[in-house]
Backbone atoms as SQL, in Angstrom:
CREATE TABLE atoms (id INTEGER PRIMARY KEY, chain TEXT, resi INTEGER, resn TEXT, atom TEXT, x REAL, y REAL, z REAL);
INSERT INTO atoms VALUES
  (1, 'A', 1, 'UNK', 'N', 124.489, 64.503, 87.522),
  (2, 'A', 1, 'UNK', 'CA', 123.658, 64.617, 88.704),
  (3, 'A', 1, 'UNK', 'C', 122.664, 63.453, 88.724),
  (4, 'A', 2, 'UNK', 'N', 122.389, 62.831, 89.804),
  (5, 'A', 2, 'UNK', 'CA', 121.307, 61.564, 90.147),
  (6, 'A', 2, 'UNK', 'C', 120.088, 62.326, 89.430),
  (7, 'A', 3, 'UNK', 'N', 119.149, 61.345, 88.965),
  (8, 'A', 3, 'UNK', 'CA', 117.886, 61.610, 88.526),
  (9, 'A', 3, 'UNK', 'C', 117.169, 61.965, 90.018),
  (10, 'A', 4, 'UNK', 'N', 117.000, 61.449, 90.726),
  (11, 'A', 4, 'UNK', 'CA', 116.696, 61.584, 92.316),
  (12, 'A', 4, 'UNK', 'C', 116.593, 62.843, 92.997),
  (13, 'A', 5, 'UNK', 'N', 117.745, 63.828, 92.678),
  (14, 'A', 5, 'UNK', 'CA', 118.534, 64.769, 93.023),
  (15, 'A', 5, 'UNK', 'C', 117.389, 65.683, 92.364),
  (16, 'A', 6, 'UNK', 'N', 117.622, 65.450, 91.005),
  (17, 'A', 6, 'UNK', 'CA', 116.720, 66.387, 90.166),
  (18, 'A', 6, 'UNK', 'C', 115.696, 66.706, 90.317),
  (19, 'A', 7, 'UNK', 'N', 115.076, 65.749, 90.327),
  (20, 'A', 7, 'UNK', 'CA', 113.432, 65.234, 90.932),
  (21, 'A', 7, 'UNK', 'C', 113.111, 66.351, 91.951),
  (22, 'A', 8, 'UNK', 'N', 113.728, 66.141, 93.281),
  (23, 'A', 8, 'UNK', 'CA', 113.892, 66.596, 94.474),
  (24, 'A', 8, 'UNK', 'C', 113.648, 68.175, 94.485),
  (25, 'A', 9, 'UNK', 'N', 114.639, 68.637, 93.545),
  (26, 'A', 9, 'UNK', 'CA', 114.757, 69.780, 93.363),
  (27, 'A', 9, 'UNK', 'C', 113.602, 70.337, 92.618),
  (28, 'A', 10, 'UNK', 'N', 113.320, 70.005, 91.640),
  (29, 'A', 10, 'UNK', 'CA', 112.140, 70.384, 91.045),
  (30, 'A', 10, 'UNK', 'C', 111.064, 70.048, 91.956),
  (31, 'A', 11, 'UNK', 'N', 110.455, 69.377, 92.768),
  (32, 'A', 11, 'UNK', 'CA', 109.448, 69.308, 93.360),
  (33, 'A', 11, 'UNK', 'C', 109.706, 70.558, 94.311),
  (34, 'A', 12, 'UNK', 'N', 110.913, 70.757, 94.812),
  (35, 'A', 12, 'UNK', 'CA', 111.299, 71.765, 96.048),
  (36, 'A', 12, 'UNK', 'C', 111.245, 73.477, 95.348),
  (37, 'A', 13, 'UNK', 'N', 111.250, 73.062, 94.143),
  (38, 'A', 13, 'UNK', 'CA', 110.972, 74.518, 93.269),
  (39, 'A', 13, 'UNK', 'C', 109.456, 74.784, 93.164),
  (40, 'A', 14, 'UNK', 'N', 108.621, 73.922, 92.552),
  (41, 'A', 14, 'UNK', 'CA', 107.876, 73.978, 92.479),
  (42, 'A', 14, 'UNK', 'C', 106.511, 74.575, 94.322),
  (43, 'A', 15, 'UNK', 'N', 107.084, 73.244, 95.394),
  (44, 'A', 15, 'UNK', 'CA', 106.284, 73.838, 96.066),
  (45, 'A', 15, 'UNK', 'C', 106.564, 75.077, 96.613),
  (46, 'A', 16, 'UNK', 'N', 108.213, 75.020, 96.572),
  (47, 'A', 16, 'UNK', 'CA', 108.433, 76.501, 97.451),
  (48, 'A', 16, 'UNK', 'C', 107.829, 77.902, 96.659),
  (49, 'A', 17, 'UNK', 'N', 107.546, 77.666, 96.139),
  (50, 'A', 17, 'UNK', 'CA', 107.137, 78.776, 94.807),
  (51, 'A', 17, 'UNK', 'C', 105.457, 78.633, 95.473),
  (52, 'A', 18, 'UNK', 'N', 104.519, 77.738, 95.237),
  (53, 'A', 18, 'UNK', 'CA', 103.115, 77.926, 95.472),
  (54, 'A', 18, 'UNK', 'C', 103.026, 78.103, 97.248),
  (55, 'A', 19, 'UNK', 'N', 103.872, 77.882, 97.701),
  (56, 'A', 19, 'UNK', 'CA', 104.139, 77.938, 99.381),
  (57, 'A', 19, 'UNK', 'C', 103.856, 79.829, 99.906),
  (58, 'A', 20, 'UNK', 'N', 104.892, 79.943, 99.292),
  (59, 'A', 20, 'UNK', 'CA', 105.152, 81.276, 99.339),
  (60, 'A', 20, 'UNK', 'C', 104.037, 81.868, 98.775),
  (61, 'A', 21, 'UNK', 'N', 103.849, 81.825, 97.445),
  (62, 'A', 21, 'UNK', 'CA', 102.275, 82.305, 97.083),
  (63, 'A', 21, 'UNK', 'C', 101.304, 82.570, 97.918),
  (64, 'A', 22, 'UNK', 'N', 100.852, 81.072, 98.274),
  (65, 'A', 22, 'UNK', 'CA', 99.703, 81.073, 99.414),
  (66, 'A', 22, 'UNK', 'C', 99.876, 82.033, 100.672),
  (67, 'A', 23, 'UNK', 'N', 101.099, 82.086, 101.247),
  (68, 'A', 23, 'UNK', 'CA', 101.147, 82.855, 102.524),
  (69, 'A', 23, 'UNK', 'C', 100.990, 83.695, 102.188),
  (70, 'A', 24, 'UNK', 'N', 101.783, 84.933, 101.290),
  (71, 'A', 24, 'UNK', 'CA', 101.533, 85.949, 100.923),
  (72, 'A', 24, 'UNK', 'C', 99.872, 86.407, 100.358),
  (73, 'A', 25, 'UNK', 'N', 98.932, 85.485, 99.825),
  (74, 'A', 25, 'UNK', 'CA', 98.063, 85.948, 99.591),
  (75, 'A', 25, 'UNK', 'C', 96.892, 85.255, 100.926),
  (76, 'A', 26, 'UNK', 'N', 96.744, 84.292, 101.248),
  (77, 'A', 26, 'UNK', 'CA', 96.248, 84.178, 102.732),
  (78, 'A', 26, 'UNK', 'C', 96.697, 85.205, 103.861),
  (79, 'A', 27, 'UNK', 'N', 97.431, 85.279, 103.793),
  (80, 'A', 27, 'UNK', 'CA', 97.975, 86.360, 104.915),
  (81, 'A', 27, 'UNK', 'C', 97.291, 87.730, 104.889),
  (82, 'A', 28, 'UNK', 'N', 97.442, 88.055, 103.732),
  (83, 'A', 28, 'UNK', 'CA', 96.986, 89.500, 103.357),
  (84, 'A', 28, 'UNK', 'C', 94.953, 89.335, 102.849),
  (85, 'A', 29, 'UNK', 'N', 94.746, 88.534, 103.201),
  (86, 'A', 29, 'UNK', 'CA', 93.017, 88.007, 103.509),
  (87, 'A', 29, 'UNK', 'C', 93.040, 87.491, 104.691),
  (88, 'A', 30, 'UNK', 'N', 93.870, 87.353, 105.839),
  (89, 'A', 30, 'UNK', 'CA', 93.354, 86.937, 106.966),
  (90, 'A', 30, 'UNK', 'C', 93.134, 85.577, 106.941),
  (91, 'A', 31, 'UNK', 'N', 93.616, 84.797, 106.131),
  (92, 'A', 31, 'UNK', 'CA', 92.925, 83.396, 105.706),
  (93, 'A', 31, 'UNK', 'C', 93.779, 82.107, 105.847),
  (94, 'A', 32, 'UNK', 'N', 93.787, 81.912, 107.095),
  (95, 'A', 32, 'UNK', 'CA', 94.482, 80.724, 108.318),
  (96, 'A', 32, 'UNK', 'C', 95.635, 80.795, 107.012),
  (97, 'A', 33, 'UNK', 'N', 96.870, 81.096, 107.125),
  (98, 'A', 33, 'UNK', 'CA', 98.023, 81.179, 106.317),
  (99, 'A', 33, 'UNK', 'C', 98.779, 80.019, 106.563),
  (100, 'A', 34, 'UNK', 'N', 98.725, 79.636, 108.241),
  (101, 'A', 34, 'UNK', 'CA', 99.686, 78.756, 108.068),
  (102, 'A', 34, 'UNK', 'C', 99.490, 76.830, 107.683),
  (103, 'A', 35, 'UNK', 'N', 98.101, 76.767, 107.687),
  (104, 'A', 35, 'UNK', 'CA', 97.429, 75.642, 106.652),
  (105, 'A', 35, 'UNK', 'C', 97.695, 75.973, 105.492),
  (106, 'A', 36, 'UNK', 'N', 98.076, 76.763, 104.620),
  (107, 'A', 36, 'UNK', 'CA', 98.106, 77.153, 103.139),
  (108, 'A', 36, 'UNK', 'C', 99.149, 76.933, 103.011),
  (109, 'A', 37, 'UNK', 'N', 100.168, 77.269, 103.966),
  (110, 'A', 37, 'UNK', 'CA', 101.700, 77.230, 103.939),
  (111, 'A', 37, 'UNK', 'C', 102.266, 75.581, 103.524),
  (112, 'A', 38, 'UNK', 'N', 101.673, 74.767, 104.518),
  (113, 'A', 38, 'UNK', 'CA', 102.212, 73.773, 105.282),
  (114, 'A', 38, 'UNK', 'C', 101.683, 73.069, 104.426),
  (115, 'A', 39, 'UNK', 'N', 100.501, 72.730, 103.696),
  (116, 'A', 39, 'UNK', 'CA', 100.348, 72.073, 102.707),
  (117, 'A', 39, 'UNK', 'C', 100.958, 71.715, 101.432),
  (118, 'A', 40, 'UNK', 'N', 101.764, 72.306, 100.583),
  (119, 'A', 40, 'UNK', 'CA', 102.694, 72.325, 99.938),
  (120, 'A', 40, 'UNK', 'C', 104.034, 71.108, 100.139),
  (121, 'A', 41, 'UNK', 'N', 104.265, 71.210, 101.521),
  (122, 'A', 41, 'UNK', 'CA', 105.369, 70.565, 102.118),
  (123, 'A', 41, 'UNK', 'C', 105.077, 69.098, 102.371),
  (124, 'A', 42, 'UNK', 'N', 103.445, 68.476, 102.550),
  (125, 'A', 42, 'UNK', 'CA', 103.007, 67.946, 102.610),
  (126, 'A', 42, 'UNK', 'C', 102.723, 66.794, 101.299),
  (127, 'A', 43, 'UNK', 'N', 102.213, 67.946, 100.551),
  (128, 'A', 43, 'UNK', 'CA', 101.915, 67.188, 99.226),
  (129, 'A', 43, 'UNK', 'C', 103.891, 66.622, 98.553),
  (130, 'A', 44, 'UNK', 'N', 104.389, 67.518, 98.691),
  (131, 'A', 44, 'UNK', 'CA', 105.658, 67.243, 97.977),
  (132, 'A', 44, 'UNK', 'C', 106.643, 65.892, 98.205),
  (133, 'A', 45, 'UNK', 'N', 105.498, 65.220, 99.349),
  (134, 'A', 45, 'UNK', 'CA', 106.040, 63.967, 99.330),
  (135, 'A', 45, 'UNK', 'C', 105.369, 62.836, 98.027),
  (136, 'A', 46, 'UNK', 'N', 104.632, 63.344, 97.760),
  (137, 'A', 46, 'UNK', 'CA', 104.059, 62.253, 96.570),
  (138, 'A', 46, 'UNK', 'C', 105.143, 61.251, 95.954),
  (139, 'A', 47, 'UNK', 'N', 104.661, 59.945, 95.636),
  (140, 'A', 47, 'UNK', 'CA', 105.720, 59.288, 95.277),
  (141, 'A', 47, 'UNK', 'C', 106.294, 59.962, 93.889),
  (142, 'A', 48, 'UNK', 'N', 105.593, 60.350, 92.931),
  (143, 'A', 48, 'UNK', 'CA', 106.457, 60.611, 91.193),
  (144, 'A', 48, 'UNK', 'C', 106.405, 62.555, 91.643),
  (145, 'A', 49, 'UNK', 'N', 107.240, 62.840, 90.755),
  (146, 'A', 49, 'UNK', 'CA', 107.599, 63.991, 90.343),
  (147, 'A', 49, 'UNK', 'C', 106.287, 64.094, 89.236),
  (148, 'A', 50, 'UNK', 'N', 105.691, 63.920, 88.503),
  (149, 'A', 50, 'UNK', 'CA', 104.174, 64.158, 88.057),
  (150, 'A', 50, 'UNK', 'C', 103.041, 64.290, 89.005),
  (151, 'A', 51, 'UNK', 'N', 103.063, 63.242, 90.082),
  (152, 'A', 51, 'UNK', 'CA', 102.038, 62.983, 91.059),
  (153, 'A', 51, 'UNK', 'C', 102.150, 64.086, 91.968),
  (154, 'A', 52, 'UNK', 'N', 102.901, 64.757, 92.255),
  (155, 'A', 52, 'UNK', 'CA', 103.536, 66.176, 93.190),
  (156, 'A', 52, 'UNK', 'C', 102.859, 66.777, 92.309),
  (157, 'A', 53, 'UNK', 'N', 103.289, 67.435, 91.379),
  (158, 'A', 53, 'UNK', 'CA', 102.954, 68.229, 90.616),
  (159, 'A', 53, 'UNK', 'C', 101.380, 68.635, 90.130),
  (160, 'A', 54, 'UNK', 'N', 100.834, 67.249, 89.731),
  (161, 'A', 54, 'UNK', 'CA', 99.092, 67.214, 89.989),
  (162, 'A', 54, 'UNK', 'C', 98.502, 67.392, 91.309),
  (163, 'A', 55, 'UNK', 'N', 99.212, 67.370, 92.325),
  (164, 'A', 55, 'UNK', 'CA', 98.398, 67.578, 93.864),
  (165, 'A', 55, 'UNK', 'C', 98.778, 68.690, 94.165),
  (166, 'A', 56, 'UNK', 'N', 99.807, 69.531, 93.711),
  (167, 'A', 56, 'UNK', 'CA', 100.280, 70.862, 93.896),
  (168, 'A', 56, 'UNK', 'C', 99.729, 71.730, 92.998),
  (169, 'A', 57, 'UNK', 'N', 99.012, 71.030, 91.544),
  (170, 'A', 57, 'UNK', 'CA', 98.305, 72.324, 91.002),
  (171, 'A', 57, 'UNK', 'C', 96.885, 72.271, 91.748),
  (172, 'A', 58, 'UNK', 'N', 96.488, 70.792, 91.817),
  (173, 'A', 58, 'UNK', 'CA', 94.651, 70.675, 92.753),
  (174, 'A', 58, 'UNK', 'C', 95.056, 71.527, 93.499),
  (175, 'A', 59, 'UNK', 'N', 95.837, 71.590, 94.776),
  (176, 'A', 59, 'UNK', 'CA', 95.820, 72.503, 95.968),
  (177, 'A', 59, 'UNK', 'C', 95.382, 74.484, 95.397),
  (178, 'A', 60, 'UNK', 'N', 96.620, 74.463, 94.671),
  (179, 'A', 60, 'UNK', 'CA', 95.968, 76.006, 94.224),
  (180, 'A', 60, 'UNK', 'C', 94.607, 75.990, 93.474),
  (181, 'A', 61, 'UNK', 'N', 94.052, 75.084, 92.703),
  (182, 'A', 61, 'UNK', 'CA', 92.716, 75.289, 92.136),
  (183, 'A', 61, 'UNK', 'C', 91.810, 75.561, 94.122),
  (184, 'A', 62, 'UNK', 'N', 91.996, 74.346, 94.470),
  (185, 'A', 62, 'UNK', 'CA', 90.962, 74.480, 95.855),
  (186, 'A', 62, 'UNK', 'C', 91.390, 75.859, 95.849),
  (187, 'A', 63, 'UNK', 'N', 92.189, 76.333, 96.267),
  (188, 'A', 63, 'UNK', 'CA', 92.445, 77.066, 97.431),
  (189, 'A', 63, 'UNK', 'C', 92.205, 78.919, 96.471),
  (190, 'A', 64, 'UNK', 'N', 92.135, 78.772, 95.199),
  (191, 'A', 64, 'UNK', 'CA', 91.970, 80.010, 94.801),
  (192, 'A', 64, 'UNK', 'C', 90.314, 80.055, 94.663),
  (193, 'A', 65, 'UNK', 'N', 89.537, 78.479, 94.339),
  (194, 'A', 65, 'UNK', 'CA', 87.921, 78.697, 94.767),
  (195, 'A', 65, 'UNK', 'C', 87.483, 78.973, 96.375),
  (196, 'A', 66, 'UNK', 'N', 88.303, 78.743, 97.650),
  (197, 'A', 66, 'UNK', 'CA', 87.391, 78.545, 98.590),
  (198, 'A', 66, 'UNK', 'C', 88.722, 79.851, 99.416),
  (199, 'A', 67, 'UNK', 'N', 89.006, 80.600, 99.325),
  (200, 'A', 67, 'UNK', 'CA', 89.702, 82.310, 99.878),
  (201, 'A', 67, 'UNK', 'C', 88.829, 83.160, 99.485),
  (202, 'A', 68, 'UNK', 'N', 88.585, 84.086, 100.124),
  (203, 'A', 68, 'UNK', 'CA', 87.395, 85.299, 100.527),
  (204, 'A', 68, 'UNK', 'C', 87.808, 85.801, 99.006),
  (205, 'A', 69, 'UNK', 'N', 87.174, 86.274, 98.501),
  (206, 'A', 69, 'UNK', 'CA', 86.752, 87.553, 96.916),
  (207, 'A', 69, 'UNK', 'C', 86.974, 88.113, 97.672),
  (208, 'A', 70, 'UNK', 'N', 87.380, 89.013, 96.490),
  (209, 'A', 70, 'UNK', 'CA', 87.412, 90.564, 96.338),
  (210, 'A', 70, 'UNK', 'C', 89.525, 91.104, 96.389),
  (211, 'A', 71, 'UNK', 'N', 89.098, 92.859, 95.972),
  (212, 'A', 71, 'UNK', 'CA', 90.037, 93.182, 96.110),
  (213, 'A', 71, 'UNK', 'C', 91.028, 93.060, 97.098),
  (214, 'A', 72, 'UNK', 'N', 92.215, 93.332, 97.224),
  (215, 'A', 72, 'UNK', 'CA', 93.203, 93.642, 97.892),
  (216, 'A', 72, 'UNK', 'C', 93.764, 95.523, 98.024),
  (217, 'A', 73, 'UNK', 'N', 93.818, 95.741, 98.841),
  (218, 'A', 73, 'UNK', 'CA', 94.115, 97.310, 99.247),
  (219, 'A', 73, 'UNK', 'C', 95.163, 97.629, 99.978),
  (220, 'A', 74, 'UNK', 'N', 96.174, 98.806, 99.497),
  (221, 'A', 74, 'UNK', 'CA', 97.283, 99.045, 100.505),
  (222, 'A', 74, 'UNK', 'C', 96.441, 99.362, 101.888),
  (223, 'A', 75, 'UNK', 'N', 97.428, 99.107, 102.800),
  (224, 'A', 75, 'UNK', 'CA', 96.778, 99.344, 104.415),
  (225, 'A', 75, 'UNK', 'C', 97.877, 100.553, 104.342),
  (226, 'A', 76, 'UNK', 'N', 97.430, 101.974, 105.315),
  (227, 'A', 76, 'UNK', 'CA', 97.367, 103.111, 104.917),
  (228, 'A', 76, 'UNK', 'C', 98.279, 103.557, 105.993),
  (229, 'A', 77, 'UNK', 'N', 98.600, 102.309, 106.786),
  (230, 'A', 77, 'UNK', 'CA', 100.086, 102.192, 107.837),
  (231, 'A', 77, 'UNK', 'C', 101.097, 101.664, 107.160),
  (232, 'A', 78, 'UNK', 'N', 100.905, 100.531, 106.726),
  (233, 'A', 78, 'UNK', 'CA', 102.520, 99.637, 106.456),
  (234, 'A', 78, 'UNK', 'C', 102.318, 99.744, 104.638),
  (235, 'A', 79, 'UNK', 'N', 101.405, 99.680, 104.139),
  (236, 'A', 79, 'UNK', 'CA', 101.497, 99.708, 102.631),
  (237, 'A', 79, 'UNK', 'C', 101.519, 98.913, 101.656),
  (238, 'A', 80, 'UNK', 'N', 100.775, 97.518, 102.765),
  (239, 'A', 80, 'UNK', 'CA', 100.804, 95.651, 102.363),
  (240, 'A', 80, 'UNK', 'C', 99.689, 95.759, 101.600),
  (241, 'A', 81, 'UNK', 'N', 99.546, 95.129, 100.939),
  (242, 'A', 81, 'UNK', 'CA', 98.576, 94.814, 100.584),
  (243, 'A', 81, 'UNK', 'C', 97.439, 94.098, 101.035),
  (244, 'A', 82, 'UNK', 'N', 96.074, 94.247, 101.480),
  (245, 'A', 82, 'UNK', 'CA', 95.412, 93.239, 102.692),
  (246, 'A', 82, 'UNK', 'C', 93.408, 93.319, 102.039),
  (247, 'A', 83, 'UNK', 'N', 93.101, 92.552, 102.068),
  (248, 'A', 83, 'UNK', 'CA', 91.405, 92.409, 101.436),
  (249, 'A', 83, 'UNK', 'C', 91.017, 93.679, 102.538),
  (250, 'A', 84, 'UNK', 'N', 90.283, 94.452, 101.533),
  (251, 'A', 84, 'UNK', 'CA', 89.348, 95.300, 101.482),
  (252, 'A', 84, 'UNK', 'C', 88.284, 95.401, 102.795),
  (253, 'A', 85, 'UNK', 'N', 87.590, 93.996, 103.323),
  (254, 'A', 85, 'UNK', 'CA', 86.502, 93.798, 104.256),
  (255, 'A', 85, 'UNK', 'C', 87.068, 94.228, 105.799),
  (256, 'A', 86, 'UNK', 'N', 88.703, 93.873, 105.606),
  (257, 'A', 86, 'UNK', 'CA', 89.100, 93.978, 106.849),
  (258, 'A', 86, 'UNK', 'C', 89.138, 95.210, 107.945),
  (259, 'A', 87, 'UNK', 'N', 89.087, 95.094, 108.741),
  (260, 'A', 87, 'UNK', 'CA', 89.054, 96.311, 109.645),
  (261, 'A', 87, 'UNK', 'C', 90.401, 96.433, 110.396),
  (262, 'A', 88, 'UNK', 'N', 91.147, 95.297, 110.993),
  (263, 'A', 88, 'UNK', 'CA', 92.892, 95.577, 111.632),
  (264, 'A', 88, 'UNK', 'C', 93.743, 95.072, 110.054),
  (265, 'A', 89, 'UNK', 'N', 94.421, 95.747, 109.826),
  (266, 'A', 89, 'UNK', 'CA', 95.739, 95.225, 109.305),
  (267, 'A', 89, 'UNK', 'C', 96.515, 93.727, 109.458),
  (268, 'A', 90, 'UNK', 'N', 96.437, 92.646, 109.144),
  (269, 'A', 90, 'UNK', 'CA', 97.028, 91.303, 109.471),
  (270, 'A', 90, 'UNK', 'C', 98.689, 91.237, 109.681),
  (271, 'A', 91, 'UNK', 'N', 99.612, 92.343, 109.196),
  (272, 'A', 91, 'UNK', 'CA', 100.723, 92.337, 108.997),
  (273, 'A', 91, 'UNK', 'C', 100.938, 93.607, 110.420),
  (274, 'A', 92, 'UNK', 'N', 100.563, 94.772, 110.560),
  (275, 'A', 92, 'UNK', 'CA', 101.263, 95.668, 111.233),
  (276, 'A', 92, 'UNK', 'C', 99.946, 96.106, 112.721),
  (277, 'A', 93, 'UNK', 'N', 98.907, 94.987, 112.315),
  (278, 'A', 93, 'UNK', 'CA', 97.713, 94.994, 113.461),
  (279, 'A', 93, 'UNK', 'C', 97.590, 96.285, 113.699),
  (280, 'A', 94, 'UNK', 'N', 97.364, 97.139, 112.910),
  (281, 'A', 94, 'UNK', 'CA', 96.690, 98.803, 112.910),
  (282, 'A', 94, 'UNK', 'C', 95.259, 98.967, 112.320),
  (283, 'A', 95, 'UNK', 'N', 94.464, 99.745, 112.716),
  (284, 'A', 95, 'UNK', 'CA', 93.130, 99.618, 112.409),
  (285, 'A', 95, 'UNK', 'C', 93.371, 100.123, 110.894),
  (286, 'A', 96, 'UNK', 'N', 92.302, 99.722, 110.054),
  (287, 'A', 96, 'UNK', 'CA', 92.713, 100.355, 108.474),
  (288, 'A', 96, 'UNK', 'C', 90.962, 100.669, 108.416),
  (289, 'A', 97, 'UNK', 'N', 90.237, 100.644, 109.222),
  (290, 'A', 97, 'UNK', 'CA', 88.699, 101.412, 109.093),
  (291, 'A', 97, 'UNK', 'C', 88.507, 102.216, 110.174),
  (292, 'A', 98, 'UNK', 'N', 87.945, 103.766, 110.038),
  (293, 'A', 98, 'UNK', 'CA', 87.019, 104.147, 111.084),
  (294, 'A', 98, 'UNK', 'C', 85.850, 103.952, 110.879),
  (295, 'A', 99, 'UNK', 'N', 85.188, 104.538, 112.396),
  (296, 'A', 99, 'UNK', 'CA', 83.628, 104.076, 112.726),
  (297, 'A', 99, 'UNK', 'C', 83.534, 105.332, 112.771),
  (298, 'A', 100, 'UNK', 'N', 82.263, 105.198, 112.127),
  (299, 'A', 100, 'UNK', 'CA', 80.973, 106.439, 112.699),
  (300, 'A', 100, 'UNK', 'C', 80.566, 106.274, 113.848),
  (301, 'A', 101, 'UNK', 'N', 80.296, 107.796, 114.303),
  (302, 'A', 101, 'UNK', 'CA', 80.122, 108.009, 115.806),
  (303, 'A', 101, 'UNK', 'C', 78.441, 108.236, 115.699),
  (304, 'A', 102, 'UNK', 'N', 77.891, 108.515, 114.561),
  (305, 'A', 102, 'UNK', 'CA', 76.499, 108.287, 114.758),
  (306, 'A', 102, 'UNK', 'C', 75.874, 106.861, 114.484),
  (307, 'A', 103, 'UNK', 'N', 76.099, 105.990, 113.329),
  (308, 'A', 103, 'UNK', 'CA', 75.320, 104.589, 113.262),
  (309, 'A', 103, 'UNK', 'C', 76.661, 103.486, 113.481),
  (310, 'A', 104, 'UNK', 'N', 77.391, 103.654, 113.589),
  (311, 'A', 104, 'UNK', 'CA', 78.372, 102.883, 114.596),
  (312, 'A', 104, 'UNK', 'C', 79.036, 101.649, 113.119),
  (313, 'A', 105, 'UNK', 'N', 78.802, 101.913, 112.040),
  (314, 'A', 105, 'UNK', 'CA', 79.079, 101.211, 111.178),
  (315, 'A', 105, 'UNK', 'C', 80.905, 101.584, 110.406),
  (316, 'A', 106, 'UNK', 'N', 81.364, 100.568, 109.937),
  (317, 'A', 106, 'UNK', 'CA', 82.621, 101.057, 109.654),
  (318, 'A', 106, 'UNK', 'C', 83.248, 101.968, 108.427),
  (319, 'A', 107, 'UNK', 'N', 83.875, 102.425, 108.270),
  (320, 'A', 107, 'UNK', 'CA', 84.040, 103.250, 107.130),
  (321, 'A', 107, 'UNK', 'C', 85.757, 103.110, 106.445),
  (322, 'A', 108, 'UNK', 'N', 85.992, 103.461, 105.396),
  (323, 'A', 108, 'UNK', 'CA', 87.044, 103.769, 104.781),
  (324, 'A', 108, 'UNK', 'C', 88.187, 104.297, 105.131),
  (325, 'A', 109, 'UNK', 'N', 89.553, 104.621, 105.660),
  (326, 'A', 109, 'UNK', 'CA', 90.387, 105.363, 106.253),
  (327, 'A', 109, 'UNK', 'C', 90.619, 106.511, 105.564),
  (328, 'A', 110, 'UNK', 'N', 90.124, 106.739, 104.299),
  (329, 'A', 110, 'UNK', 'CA', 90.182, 108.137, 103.944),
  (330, 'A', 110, 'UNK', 'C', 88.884, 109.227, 103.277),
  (331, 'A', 111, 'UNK', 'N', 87.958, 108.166, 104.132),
  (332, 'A', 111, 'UNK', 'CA', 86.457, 108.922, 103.851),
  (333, 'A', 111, 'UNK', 'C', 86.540, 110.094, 105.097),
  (334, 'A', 112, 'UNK', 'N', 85.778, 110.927, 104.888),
  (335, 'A', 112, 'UNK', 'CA', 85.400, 112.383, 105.539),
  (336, 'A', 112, 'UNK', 'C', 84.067, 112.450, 106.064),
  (337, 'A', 113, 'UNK', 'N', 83.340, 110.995, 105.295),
  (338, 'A', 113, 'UNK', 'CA', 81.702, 111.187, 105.569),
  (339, 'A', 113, 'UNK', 'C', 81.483, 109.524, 105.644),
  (340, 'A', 114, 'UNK', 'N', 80.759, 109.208, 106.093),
  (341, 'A', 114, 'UNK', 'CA', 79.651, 108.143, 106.321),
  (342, 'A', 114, 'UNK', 'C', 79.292, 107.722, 105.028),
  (343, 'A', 115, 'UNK', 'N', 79.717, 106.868, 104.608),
  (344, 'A', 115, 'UNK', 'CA', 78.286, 106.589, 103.354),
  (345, 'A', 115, 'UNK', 'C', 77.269, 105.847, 103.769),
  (346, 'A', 116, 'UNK', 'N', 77.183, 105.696, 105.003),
  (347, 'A', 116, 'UNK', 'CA', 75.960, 105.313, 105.288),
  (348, 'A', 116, 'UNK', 'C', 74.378, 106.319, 105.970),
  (349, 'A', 117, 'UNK', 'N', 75.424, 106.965, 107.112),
  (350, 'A', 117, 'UNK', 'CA', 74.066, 108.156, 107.188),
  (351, 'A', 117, 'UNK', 'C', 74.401, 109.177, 107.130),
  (352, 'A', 118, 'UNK', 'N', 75.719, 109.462, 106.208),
  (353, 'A', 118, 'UNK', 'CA', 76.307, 110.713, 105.625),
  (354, 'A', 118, 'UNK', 'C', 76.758, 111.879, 106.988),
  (355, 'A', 119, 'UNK', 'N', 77.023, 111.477, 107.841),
  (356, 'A', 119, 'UNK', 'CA', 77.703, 111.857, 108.918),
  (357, 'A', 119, 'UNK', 'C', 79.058, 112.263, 108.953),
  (358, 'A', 120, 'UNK', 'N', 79.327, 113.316, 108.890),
  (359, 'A', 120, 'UNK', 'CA', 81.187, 113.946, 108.928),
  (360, 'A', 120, 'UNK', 'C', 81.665, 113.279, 110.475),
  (361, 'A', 121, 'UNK', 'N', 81.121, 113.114, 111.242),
  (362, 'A', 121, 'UNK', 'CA', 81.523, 112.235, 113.033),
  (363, 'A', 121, 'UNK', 'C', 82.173, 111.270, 112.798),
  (364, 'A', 122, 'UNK', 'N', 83.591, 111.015, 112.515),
  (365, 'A', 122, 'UNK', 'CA', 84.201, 109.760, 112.514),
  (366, 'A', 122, 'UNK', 'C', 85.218, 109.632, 113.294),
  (367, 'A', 123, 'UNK', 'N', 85.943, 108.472, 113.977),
  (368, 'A', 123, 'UNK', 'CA', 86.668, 108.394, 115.140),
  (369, 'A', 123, 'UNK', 'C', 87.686, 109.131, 114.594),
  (370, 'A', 124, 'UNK', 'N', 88.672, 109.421, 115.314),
  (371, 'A', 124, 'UNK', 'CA', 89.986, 109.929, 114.612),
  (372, 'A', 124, 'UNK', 'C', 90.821, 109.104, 113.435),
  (373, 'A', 125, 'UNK', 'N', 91.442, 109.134, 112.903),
  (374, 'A', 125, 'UNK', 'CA', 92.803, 108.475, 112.106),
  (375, 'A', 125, 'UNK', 'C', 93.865, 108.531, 112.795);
């Protein structure tokens, strides 16, 4: 097989592998996915098969310092996994918080009460 060939392939392993990563975990944070995506494809033009490889690990260092913290939580419709802060679902666009009907703040999909002004009044599920 051409050294060329090889090269190719290994760079095409490599990004398709952190490609996929990123969407799957941008996606499920709400966190512009398809810049995370498309970058990968980008870098993999580097001239050396080393030089790919160093701009494809920088990209995941950036990109695992500057994506929202925190957990990830099944959404309680589809069963994706999606950050915690969110209020619609990014994958099946279903609400995954109710609101209190007294201080209008959001709540948990399987709370019964408010933890904020301890109110049982919550929209439906």
């Amino acid at each position: 097989m051409d050294s060329t060939l090889i090269t190719l392939i290994i760079k095409l392993v490599f990004a398709g592998a952190l490609a996929f990563f990123l969407y799957k975990d941008a996606k499920a944070r709400d966190y512009n996915w398809l810049m995370w995506t498309l970058l990968p494809a980008i870098v993999l033009f580097g001239s050396t098969l080393t030089t790919s490889i160093f701009f494809l690990s920088v990209l995941l260092l950036i990109y695992l310092n500057a994506r929202p913290k925190g957990d990830l939580n099944p959404c309680p419709h589809c069963k994706k996994k999606i950050h915690y802060i969110l209020a619609f679902c990014p994958f099946c666009h279903n609400s995954v918080k109710r609101e209190c009907l007294r201080c209008h703040e959001t709540v948990d999909w399987e709370a019964t009460r408010c933890p904020h002004c301890h109110s049982p009044n919550l929209t439906d599920s």
